[in-house]
C-alpha positions as CSV (number, residue, x, y, z in Angstrom):
1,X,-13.4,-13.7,-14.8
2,X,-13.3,-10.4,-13.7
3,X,-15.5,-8.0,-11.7
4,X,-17.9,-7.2,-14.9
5,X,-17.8,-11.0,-16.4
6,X,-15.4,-10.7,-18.8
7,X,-13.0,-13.8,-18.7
8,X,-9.7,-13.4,-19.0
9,X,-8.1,-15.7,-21.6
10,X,-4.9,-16.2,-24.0
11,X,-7.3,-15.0,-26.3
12,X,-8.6,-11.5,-25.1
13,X,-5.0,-10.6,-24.2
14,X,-3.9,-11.6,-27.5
15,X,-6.5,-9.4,-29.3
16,X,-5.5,-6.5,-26.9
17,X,-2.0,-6.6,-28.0
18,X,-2.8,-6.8,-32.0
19,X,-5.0,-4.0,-31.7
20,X,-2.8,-1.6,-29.6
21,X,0.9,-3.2,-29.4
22,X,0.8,-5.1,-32.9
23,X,4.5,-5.5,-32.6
24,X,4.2,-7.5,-29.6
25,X,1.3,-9.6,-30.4
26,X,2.5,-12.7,-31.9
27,X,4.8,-13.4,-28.4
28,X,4.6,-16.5,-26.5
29,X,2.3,-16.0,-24.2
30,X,0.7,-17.6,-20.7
31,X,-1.1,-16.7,-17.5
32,X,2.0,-16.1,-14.9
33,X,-0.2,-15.8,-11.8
34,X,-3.7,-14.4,-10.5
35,X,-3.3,-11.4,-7.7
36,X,-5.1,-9.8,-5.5
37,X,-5.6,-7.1,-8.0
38,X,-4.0,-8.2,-11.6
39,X,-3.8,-11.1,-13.6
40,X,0.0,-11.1,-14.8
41,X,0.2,-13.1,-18.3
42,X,4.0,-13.5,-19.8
43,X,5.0,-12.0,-22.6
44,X,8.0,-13.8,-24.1
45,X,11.1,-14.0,-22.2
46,X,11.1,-10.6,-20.5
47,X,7.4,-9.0,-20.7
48,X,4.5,-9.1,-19.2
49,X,1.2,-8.0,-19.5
50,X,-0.8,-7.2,-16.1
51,X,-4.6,-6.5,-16.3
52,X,-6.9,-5.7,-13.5
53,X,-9.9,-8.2,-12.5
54,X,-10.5,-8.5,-8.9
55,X,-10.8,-5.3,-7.0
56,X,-12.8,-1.7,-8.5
57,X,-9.6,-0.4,-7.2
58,X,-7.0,-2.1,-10.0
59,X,-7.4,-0.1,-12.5
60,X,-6.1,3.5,-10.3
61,X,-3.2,1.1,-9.2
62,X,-2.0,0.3,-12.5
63,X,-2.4,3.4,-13.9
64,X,-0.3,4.8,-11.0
65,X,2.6,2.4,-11.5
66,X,3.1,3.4,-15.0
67,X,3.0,6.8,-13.6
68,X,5.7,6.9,-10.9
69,X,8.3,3.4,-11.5
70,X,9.6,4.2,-14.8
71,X,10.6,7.2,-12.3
72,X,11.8,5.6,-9.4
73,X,13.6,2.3,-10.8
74,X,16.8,3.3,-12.3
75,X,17.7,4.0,-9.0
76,X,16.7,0.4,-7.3
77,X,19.6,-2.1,-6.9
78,X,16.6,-4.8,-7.2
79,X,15.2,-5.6,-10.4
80,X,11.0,-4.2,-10.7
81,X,8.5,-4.8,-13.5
82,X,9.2,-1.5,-15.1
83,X,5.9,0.0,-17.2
84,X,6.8,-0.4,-21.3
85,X,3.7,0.0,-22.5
86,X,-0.1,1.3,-21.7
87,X,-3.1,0.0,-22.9
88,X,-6.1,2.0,-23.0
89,X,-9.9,0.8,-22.2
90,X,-11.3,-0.6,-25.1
91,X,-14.5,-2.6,-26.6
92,X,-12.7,-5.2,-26.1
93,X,-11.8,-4.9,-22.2
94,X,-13.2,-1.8,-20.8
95,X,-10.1,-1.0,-18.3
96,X,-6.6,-0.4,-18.7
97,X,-3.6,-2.2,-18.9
98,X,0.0,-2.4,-18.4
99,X,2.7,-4.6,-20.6
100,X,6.0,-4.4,-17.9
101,X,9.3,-6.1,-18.0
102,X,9.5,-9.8,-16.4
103,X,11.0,-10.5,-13.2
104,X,12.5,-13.9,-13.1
105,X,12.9,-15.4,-9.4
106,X,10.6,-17.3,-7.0
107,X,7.5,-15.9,-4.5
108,X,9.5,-15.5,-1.6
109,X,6.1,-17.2,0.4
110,X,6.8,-20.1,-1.6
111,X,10.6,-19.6,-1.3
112,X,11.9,-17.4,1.7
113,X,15.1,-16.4,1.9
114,X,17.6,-18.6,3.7
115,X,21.2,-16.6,3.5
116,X,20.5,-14.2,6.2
117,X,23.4,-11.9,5.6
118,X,22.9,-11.6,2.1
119,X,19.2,-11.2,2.2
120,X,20.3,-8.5,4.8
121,X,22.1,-6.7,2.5
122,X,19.8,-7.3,-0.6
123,X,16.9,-5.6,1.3
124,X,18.6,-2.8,3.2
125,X,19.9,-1.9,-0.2
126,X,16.6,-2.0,-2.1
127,X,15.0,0.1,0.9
128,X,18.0,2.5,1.3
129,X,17.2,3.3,-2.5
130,X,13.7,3.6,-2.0
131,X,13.4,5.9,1.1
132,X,14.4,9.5,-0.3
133,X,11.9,11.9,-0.1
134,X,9.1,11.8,-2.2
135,X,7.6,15.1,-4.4
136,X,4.6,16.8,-2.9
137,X,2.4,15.4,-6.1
138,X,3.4,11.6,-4.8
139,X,0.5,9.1,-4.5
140,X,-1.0,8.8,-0.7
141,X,-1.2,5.4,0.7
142,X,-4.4,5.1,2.7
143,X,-4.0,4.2,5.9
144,X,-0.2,3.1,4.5
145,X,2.5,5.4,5.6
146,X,0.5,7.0,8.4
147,X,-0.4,6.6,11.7
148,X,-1.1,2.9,13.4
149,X,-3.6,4.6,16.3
150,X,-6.3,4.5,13.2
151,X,-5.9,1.1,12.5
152,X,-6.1,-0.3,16.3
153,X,-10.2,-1.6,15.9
154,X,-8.3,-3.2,13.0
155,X,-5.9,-5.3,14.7
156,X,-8.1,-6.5,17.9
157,X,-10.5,-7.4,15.3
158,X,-7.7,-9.9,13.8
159,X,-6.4,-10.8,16.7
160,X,-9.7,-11.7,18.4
161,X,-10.1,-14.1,15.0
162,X,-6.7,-15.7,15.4
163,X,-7.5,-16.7,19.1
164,X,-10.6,-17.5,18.1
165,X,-9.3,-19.8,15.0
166,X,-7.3,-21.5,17.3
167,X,-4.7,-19.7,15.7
168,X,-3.0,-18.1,18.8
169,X,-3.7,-20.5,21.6
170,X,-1.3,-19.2,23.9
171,X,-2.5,-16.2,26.2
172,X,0.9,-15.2,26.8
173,X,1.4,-14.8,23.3
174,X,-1.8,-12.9,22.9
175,X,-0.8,-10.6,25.9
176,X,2.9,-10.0,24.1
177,X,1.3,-8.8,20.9
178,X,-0.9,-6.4,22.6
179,X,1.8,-5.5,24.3
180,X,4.6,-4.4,21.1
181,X,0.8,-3.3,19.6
182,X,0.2,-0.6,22.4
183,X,4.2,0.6,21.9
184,X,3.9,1.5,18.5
185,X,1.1,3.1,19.0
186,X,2.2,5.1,21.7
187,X,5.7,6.1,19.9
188,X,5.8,8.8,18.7
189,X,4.9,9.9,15.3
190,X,7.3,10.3,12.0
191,X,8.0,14.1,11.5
192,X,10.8,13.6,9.1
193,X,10.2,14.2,5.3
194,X,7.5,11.8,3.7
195,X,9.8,9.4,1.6
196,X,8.9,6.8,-1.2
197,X,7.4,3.4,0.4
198,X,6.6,-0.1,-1.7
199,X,3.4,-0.2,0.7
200,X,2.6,-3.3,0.4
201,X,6.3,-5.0,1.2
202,X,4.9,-9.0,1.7
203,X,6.7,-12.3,1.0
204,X,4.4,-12.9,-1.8
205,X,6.0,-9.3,-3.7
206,X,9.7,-10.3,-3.0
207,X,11.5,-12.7,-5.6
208,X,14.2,-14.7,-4.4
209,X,16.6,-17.3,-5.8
210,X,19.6,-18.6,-4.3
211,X,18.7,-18.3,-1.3
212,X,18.2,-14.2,-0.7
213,X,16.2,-11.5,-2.4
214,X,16.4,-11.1,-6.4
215,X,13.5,-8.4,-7.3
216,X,10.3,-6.9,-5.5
217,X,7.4,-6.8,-7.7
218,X,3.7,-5.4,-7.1
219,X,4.1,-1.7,-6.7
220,X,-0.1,-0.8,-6.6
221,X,0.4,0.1,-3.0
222,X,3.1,2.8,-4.1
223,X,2.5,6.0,-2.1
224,X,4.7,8.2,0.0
225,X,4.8,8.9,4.4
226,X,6.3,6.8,7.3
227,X,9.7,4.6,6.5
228,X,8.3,2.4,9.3
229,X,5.3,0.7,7.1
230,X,8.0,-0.9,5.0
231,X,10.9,-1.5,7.6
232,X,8.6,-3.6,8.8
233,X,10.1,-6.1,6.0
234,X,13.0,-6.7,8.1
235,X,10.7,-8.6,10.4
236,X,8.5,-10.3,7.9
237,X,10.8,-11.2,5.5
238,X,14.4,-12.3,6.4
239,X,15.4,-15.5,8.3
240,X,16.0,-15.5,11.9
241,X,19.3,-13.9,13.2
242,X,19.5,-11.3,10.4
243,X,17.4,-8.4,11.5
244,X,20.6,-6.7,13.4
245,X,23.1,-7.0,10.3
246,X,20.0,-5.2,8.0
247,X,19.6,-2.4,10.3
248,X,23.3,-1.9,10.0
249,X,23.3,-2.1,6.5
250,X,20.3,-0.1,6.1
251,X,21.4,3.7,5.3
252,X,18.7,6.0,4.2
253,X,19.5,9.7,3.2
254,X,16.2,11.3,5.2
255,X,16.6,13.0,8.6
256,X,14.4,13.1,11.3
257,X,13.1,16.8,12.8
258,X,12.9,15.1,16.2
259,X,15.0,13.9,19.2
260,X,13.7,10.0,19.1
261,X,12.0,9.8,22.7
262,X,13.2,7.2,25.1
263,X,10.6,4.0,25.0
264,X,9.2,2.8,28.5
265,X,10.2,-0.2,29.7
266,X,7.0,-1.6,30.4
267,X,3.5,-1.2,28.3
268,X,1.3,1.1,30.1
269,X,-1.9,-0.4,29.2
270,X,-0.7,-4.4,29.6
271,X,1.7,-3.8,32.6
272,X,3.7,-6.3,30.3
273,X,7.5,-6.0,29.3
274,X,8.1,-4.7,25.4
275,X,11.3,-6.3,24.2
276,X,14.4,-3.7,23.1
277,X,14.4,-3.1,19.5
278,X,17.5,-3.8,17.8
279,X,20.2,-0.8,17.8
280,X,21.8,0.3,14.6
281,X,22.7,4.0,13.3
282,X,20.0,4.3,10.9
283,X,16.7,4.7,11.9
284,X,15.7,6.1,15.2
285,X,14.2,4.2,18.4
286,X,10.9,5.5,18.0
287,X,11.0,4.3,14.2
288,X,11.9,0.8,15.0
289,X,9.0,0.7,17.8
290,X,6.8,1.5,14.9
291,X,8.4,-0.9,12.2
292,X,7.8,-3.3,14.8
293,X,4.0,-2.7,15.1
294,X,3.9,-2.4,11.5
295,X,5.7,-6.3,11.4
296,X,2.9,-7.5,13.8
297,X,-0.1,-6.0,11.7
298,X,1.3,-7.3,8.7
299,X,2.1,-10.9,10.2
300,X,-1.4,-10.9,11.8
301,X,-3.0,-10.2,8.6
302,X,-1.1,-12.7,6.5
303,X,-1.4,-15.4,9.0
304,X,-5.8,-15.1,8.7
305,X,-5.0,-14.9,5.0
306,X,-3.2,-18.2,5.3
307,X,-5.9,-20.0,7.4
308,X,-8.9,-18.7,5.0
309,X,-7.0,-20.1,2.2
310,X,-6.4,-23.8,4.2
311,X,-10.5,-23.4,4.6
312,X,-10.9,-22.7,0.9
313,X,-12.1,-19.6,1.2
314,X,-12.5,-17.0,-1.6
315,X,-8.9,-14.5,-1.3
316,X,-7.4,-17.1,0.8
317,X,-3.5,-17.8,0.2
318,X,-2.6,-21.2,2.4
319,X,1.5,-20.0,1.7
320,X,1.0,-16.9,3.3
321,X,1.1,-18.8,6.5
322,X,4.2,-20.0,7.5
323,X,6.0,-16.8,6.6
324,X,3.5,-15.4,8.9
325,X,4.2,-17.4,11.7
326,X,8.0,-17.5,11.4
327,X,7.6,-13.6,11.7
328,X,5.5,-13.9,14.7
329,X,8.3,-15.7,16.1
330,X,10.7,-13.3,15.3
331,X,8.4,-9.8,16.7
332,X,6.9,-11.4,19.9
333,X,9.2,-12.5,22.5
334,X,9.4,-16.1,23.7
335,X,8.2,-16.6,27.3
């Protein structure tokens, strides 16, 4: 059912495609999944038709992935559901929608990825690809891509319902996250040129199968700034022990316009140690200390996404929380 009461069925979708793609209409098809934003129905064997139903905000999405990734996937080592074809608002469904190629592969929150140097590679790849820089007309990702000082009420507000959950019982933990939180922050900002991000780089938008990554799906959070909202990914989504080999592997083509300051080695609001961030030739120290505050907003977020969906809430996801906590594991530092 979506926003306005109109339910979503085999049905409606079927009508949609007769009376604007009659060639495709008499495909198998059935729901694939229900998203944040878009229900995704197959098509076939390799379609898809998405159409927005939960958020006001769906419709701008979709209409801004069949804008930009016909653009931008050519060049992507990973497989992405490409835009074929647009459907426009109708008496029949009064927003648009999107028919896109099929991604085969698994949710990577349902299956991570357990071959760490090959999952390395697969994602440094994908996000070497990604990160060039983006035309001055690219799509602006909210709060994405800029500045984590803005989003600090943010994160004590999840963090004070984690503890408060039960889901962080540890002070020392608590104190550790506050900690890496209050070094990002204080790093300093990305000058370099603004460069294409996936905005919205979670376990549940990777594919994987055998074991590493095999397509990234979900591109509504497409926009263009910081390289550190999505190397956050490295944190969030490989298996421990392979964060070092990805940086490695991980090459972009941008260039900073600043000397990357030097990090203190202790937080200046928590008088608490901040771990090293890994060293690689790619992206610069003060890069990685944001990546890394990125990786703790992200895992923070996922982890109360996780626990409302164990309590049955409505927009709850109970797989988003082990990836979450294995991430936690890999940003904050073990006493």
């Amino acid at each position: 059912m979506t926003r306005d009461g109109t339910a979503l069925t085999a049905d409606l979708v079927r009508t949609l495609l007769r009376a604007q793609h009659p060639d495709l209409a008499e495909r198998p098809l059935r729901l694939g999944a229900r998203g944040w934003d878009n229900q995704l129905w197959r098509l076939g064997d390799d379609l898809a038709v998405r159409l927005p139903w939960a958020t006001a905000t769906a419709d701008a999405l979709l209409l801004k992935e069949h804008t930009w990734l016909p653009v931008l996937a050519p060049r992507l080592p990973l497989p992405v559901p490409v835009p074929q074809r647009l459907g426009a608002p109708s008496a029949d469904f009064s927003r648009p929608w999107i028919v896109t190629t099929w991604v085969p592969g698994a949710p990577g929150d349902l299956a991570p990825a357990t071959r760490g140097r090959e999952a390395a590679d697969a994602l440094a790849g994908f996000l070497t690809a990604l990160h060039r820089p983006a035309p001055d007309d690219a799509p602006a990702g909210r709060e994405r891509g800029g500045p984590l000082a803005p989003l600090a009420g943010q994160f004590e507000r999840g963090l004070a319902s984690a503890v408060e959950l039960g889901l962080l019982p540890e002070p020392e933990t608590v104190r550790a996250m506050r900690a890496i939180w209050a070094d990002a922050v204080a790093a300093p900002v990305w000058s370099g040129p603004a460069v294409w991000l996936h905005g919205d780089l979670h376990p549940a938008n990777v594919l994987t199968a055998d074991g590493t990554f095999c397509g990234v799906i979900d591109f509504g959070g497409l926009c263009a700034g910081d390289p550190a909202c999505v190397l956050a990914a490295a944190w969030t989504l490989l298996p421990d022990s392979a964060l070092d080999h990805f940086h490695t592997a991980y090459r972009p083509t941008y260039r900073t316009e600043y000397q990357p300051a030097r990090r203190p080695a202790q937080d200046p609001v928590n008088d608490h140690p901040v771990p090293d961030p890994p060293q690689h030739p790619a992206a610069d120290d003060a890069t990685l200390r944001r990546a890394r505050g990125w990786a703790l907003f992200r895992a923070l977020g996922c982890l109360l996404i996780g626990e409302a969906g164990h309590r049955g809430r409505p927009g709850g996801k109970p797989s988003w929380a082990p990836p979450a906590r294995s991430a936690l594991r890999r940003i904050v530092p073990t006493p």
